[in-house]
PLY file of the C-alpha trace (Angstrom):
ply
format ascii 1.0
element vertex 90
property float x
property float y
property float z
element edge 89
property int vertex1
property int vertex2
end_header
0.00 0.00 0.00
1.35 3.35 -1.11
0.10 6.44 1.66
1.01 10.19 0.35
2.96 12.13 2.07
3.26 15.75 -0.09
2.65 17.34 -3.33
4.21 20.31 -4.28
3.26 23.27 -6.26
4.03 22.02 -9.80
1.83 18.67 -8.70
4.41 16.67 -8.11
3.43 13.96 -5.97
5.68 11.98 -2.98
4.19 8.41 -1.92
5.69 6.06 -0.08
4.92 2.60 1.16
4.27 0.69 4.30
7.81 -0.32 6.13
9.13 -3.71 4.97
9.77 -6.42 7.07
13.85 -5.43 5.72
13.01 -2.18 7.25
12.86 -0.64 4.02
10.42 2.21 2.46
9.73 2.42 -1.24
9.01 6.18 -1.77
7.99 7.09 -5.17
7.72 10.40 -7.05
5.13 11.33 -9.98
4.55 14.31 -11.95
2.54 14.85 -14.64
4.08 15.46 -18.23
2.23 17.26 -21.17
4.20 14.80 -23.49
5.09 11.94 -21.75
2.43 10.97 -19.31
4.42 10.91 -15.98
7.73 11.37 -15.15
8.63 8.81 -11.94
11.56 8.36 -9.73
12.08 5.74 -6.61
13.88 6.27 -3.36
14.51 3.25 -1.03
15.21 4.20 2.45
16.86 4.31 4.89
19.54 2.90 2.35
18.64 6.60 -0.37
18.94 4.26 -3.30
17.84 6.16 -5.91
16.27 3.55 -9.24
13.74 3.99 -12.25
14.34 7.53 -12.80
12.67 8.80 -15.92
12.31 12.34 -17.59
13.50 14.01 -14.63
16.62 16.46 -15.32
19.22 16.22 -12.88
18.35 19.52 -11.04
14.86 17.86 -10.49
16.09 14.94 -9.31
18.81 16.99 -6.93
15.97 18.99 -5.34
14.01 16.24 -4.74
16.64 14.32 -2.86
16.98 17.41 -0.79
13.15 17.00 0.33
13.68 12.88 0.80
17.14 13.59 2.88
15.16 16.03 5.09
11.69 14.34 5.64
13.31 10.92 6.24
12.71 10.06 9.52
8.86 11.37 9.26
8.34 9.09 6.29
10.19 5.86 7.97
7.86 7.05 11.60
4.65 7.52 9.09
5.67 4.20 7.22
5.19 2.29 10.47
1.65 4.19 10.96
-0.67 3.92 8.05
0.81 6.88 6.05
0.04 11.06 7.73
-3.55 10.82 7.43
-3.62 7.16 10.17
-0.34 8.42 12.62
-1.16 9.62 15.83
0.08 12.92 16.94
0.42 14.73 13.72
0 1
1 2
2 3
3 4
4 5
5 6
6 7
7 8
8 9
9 10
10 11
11 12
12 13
13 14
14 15
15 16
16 17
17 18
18 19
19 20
20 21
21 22
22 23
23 24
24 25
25 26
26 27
27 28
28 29
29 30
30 31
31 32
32 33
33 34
34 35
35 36
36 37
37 38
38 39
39 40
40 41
41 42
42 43
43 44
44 45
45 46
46 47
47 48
48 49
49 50
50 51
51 52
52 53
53 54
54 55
55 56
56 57
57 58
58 59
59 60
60 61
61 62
62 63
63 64
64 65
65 66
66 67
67 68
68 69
69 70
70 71
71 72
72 73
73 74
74 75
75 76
76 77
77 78
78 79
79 80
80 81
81 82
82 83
83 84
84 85
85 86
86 87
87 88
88 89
């Protein structure tokens, strides 16, 4: 199960999963493209693997790793929580 966790002003959308039993959280990036649909991006923490990266630019993908590195540990706490809208005390 993917939970959301933010979109940002140009609709790009951050998801990320439940915690896996390795302790790891898929978190996934979307944003809509006029010519090519969507252009994605995964994140595996707490490892920051970065795979499937398409028709991001490198700047993109540099500012969004900014926003992953500094929401981390709310995304691992939420992962464990049923996503924002389930954790208690937020």
């Amino acid at each position: 199960m993917m939970y959301p966790y933010l979109t940002l002003d140009d609709e790009t959308e951050i998801v990320h999963s439940e915690m896996n039993t390795d302790n790891s959280v898929k978190v996934y990036i979307e944003k809509p493209d006029e010519n090519d649909g969507f252009h994605c991006a995964t994140c595996l923490l707490p490892d920051y693997e970065w795979k499937d990266i398409f028709g991001f630019s490198d700047t993109e993908i540099e500012k969004y790793k900014k926003i992953i590195e500094n929401n981390a540990h709310l995304i691992l706490e939420l992962s464990q929580n049923g996503g924002f809208d389930n954790a208690a005390g937020f």
